[in-house]
C-alpha positions as CSV (number, residue, x, y, z in Angstrom):
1,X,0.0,0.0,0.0
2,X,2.0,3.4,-1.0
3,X,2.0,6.5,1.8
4,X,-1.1,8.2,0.0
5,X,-3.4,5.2,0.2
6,X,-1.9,5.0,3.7
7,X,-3.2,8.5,4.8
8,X,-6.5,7.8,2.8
9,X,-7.0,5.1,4.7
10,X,-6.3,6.7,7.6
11,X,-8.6,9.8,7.2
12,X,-11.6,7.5,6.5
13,X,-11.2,5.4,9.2
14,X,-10.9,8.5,11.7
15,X,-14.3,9.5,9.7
16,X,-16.0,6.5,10.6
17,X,-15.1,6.2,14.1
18,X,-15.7,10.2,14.2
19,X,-19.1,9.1,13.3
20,X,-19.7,6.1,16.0
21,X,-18.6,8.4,18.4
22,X,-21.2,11.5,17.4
23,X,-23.9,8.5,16.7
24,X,-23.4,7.6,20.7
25,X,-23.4,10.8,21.8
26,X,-26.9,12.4,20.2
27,X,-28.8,8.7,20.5
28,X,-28.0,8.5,24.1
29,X,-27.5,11.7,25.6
30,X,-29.8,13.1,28.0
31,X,-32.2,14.5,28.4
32,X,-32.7,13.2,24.9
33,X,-34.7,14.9,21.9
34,X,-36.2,13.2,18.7
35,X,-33.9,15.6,16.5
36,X,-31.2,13.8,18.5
37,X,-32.0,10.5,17.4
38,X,-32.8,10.9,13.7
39,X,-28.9,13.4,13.3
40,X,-27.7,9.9,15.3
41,X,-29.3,7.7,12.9
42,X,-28.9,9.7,10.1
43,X,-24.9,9.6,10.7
44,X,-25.1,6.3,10.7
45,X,-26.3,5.9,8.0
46,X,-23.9,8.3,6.2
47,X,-20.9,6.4,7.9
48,X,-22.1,2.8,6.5
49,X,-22.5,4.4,3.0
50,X,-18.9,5.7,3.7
51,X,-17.5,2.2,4.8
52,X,-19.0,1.0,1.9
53,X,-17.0,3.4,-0.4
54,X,-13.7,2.7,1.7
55,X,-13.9,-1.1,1.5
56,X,-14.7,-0.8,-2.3
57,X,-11.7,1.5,-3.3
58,X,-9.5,-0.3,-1.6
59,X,-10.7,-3.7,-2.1
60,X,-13.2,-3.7,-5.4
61,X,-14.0,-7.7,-4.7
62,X,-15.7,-7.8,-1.6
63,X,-19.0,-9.3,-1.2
64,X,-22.2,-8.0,-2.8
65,X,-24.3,-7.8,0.3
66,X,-21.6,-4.9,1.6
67,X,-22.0,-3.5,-1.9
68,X,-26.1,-3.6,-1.3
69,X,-25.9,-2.5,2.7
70,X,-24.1,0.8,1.4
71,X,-26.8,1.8,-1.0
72,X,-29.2,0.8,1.0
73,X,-28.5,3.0,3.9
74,X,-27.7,6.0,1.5
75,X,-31.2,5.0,0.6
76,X,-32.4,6.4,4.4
77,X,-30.1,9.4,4.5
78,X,-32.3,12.0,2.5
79,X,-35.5,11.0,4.5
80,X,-33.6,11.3,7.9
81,X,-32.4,14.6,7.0
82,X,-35.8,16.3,5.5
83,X,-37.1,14.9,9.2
84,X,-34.2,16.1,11.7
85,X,-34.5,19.8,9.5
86,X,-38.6,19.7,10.0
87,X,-38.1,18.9,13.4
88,X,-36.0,21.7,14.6
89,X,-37.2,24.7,11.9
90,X,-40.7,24.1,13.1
91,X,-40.9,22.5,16.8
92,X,-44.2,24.1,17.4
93,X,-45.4,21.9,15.0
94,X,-46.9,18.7,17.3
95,X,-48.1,16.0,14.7
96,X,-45.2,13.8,13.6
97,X,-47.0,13.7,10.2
98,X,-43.8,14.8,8.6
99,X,-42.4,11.2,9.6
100,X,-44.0,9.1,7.1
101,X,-40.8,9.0,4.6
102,X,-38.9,7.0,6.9
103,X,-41.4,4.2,7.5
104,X,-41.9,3.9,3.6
105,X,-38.9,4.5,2.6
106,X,-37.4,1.3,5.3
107,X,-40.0,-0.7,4.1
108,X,-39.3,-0.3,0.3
109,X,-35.5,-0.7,0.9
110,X,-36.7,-4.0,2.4
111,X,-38.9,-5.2,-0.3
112,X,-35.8,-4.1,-3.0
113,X,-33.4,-5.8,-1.2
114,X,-35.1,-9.2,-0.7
115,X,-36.8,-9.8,-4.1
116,X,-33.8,-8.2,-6.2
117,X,-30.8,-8.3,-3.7
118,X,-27.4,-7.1,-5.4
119,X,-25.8,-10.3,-5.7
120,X,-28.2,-11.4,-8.3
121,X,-28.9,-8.4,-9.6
122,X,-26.0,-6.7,-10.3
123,X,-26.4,-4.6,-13.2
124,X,-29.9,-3.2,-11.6
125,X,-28.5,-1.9,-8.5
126,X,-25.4,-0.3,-10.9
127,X,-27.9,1.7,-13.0
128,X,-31.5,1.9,-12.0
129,X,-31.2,2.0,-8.1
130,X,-27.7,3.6,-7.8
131,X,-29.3,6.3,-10.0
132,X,-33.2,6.3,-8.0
133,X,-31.3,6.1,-4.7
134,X,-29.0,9.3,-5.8
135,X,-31.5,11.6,-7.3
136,X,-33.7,10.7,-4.2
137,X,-31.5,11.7,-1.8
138,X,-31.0,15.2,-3.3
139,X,-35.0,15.4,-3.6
140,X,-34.7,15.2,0.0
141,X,-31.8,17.8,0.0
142,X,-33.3,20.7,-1.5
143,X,-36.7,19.8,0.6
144,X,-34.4,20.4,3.3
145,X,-33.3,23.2,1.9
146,X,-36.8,24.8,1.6
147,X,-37.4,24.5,5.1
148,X,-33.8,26.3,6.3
149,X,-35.4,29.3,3.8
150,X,-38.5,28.9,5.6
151,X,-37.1,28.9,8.9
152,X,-35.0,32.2,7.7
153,X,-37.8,34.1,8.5
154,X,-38.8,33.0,11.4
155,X,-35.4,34.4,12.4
156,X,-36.4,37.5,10.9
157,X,-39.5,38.2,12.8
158,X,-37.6,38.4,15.7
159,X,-37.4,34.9,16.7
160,X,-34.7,33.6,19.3
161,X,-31.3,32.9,18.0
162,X,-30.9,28.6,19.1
163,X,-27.4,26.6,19.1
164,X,-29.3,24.1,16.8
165,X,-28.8,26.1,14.1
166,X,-25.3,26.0,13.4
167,X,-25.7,22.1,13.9
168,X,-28.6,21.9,11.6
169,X,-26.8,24.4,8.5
170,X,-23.6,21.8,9.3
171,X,-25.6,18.7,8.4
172,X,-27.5,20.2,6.1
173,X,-24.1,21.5,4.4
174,X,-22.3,18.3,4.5
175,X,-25.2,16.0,2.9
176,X,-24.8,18.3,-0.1
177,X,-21.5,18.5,-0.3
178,X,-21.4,14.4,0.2
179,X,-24.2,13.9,-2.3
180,X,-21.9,16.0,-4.9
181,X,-19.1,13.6,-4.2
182,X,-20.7,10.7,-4.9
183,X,-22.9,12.3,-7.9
184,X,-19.5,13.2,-9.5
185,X,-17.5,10.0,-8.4
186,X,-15.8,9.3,-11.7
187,X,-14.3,12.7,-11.4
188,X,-13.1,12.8,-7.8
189,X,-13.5,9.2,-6.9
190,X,-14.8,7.5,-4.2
191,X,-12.4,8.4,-1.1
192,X,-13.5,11.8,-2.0
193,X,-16.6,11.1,0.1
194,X,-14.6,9.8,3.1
195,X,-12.8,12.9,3.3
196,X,-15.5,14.8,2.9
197,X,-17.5,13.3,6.1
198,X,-14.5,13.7,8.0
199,X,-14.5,17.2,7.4
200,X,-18.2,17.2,8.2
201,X,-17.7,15.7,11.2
202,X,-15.1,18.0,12.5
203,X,-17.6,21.0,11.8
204,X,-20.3,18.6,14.2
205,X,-17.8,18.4,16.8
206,X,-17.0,21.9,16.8
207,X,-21.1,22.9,16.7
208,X,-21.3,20.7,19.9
209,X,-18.6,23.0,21.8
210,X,-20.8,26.0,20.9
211,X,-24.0,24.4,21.9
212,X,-22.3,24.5,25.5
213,X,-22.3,27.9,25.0
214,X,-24.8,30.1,26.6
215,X,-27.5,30.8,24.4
216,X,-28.0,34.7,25.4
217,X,-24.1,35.5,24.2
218,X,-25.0,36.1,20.5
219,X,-28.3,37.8,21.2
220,X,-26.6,40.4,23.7
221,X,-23.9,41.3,21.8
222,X,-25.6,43.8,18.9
223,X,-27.2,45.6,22.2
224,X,-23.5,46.5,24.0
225,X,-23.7,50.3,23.0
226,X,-27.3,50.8,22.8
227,X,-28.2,51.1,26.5
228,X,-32.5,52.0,27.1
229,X,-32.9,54.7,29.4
230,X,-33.8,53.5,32.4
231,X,-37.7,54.9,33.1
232,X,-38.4,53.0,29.5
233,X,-36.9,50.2,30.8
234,X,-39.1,50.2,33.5
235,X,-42.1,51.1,31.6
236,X,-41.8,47.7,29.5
237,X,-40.7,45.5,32.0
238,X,-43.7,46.7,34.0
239,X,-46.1,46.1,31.0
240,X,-44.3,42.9,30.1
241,X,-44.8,41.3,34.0
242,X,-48.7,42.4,33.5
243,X,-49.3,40.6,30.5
244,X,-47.5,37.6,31.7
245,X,-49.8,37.9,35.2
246,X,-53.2,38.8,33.9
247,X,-52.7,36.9,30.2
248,X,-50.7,34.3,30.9
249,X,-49.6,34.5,27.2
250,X,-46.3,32.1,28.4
251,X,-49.3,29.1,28.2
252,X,-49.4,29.1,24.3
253,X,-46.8,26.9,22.9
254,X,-46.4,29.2,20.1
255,X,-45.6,32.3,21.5
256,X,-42.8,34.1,20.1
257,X,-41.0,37.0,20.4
258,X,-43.0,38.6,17.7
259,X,-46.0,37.4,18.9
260,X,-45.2,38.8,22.0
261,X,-43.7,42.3,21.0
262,X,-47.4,42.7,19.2
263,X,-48.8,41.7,22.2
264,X,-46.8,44.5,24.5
265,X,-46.6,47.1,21.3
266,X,-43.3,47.4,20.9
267,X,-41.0,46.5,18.3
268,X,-39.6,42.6,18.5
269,X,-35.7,44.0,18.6
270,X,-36.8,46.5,21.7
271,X,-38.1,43.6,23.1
272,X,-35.1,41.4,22.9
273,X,-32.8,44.1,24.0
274,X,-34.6,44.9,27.2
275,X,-34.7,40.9,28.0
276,X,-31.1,40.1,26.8
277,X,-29.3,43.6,27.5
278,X,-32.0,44.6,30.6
279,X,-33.2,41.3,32.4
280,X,-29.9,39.4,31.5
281,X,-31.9,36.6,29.8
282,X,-33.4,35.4,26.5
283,X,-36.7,34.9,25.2
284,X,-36.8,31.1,25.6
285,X,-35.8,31.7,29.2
286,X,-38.0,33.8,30.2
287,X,-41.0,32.7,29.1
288,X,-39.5,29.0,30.6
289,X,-39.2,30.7,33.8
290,X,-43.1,31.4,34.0
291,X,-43.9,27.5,32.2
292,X,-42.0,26.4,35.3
293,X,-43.6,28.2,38.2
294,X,-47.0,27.6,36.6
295,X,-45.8,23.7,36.5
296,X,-44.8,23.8,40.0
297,X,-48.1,25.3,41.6
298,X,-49.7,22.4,39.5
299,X,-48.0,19.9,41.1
300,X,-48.1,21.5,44.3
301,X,-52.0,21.2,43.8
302,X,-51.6,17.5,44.0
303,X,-53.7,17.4,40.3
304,X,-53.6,14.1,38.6
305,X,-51.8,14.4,35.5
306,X,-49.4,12.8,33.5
307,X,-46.3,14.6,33.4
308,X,-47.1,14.8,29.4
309,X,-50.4,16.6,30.2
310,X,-48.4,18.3,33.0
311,X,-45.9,19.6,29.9
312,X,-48.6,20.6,27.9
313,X,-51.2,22.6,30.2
314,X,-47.7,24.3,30.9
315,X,-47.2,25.6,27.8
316,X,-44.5,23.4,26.7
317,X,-44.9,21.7,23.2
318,X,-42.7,18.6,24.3
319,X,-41.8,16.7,27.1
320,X,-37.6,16.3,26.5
321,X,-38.5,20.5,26.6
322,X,-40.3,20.3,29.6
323,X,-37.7,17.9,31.4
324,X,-34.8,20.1,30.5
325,X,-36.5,23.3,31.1
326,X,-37.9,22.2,35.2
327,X,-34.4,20.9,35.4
328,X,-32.3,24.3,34.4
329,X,-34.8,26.6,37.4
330,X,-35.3,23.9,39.7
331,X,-31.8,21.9,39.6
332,X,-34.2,19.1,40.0
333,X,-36.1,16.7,37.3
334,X,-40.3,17.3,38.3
335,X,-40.6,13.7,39.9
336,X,-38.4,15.0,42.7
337,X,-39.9,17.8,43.0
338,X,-42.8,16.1,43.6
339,X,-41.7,14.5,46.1
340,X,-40.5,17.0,48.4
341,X,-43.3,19.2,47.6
342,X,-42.2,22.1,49.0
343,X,-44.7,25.0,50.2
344,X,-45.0,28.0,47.4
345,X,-47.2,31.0,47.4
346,X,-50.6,30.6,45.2
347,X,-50.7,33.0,41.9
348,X,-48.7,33.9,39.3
349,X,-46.0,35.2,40.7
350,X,-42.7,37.0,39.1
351,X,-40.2,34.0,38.4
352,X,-37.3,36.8,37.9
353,X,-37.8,38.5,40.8
């Protein structure tokens, strides 16, 4: 084996075990999220369609069944991404309607597989298939890209800058980079894709530092030298309390920082200044604070409910949200919080006080 097969071996093995690793990490980690689980299965998928390419350049007789479980998965990888970009651009969103590919699009690889597996059908799965399965997955690709344009202005109206999204334009960034590799293999040949995941992965592992990062620091920043005077500052914050006590506009799901800038009658980047550069917190927080205490007299109340219809009358859209959310103001998950229950005042009282 000469030194430059060496080090192209050596970069796509550190791809795919770059991939086990980030696979563990988002399946398992907790408190876990379904966008978690489909980037987790959606790199592995990507790292057996990767393998596949590695064991073939370097040795082009091994088994058709390897040959087949490559496509196959790369089959999967354009469903999985359309479904981990849907879950994150729109969250508020509560059916998993947008689920279906995945189901179908297991069951046909199935079906495929066992009546015209590769081994036997060579020459379909080098034209037909390989040609379906590629075309496919950029369908899924620039579906995936029509809901990043979407979610654009969401961001626009004033919406609360998240750590998923440099994750999510990573991903999304590296599938089409990948799909170009493999589109134009004769050009830039197979170990082009290896590479190309490694880099991708590097760009997840650094997305993961700045997901430790806290989420306020970007949204603060544009506000350094534009101080509000102080009696406006009061003004809103004595407004914004109000609403919270007498509305209880943190109940709806969907509330946003537009949404709630109408609601209060100021602009959305007044809004986020006095809770970023002001209250020294960020939307999500905020309104997380309220969910929380409004959890909290509920279970204090000793109500019967499921912690899922606990979640929900709470104004939380999921239950991973919920968890993480009591968690962050309480230091405690709500189980163990219900069973110390400790004595609170009754109302709607100011969490940020």
């Amino acid at each position: 084996m000469t030194v430059s097969d060496q080090l192209l071996l050596m970069f796509s093995a550190l791809g795919a075990i770059n991939a086990w690793v980030l696979v563990a990490y988002f399946f398992w980690r907790q408190p876990g999220q379904l966008s978690d689980r489909l980037l987790a299965l959606m790199l592995l998928m990507l790292s057996i369609r990767v393998l596949k390419s590695v064991l073939f350049y370097f040795n082009p007789d091994i088994t058709k069944q390897i040959l087949q479980l490559g496509l196959s998965a790369c089959w999967l990888i354009g469903p999985l991404l359309y479904a981990y970009c849907h879950n994150i651009c729109w969250p508020e969103h509560k059916s998993s309607s947008y689920l279906w590919p995945l189901p179908v699009a297991l069951l046909l690889m199935i079906v495929v597989g066992l009546g015209w597996p590769y081994q036997h059908n060579a020459q379909l799965w080098q034209t037909l298939l390989y040609q379906l399965i590629n075309y496919s997955w950029l369908g899924w690709i620039l579906l995936s890209a029509l809901l990043l344009w979407q979610h654009q202005t969401k961001l626009m109206a004033g919406q609360h800058y998240t750590t998923q999204l440099p994750m999510l334009l990573s991903v999304f960034s590296g599938n089409l980079l990948l799909w170009a590799a493999y589109y134009f293999a004769s050009y830039t040949s197979y170990i082009s894709g290896a590479l190309t995941f490694s880099f991708l992965l590097y760009v997840a592992a650094l997305t993961i530092y700045l997901k430790r990062q806290p989420e306020n620091t970007i949204a603060q920043e544009p506000y350094a030298n534009k101080k509000l005077p102080a009696d406006e500052v009061l003004v809103l914050q004595q407004q914004l309390e109000q609403l919270m006590q007498t509305q209880l506009l943190f109940l709806d799901a969907n509330l946003s920082l537009a949404k709630l800038s109408r609601q209060l009658g100021c602009a959305s980047p007044k809004l986020s200044q006095l809770l970023n550069d002001n209250l020294q917190t960020s939307f999500n927080d905020y309104i997380n604070a309220y969910r929380i205490e409004f959890a909290r007299q509920l279970i204090e109340q000793q109500i019967p409910l499921k912690m899922a219809d606990l979640a929900e009358q709470s104004g939380f859209n999921s239950l991973s949200t919920f968890y993480a959310a009591f968690k962050k103001v309480t230091l405690q998950t709500p189980a163990r919080y219900k069973q110390q229950l400790p004595e609170q005042n009754s109302g709607i009282i100011n969490p940020l006080s």
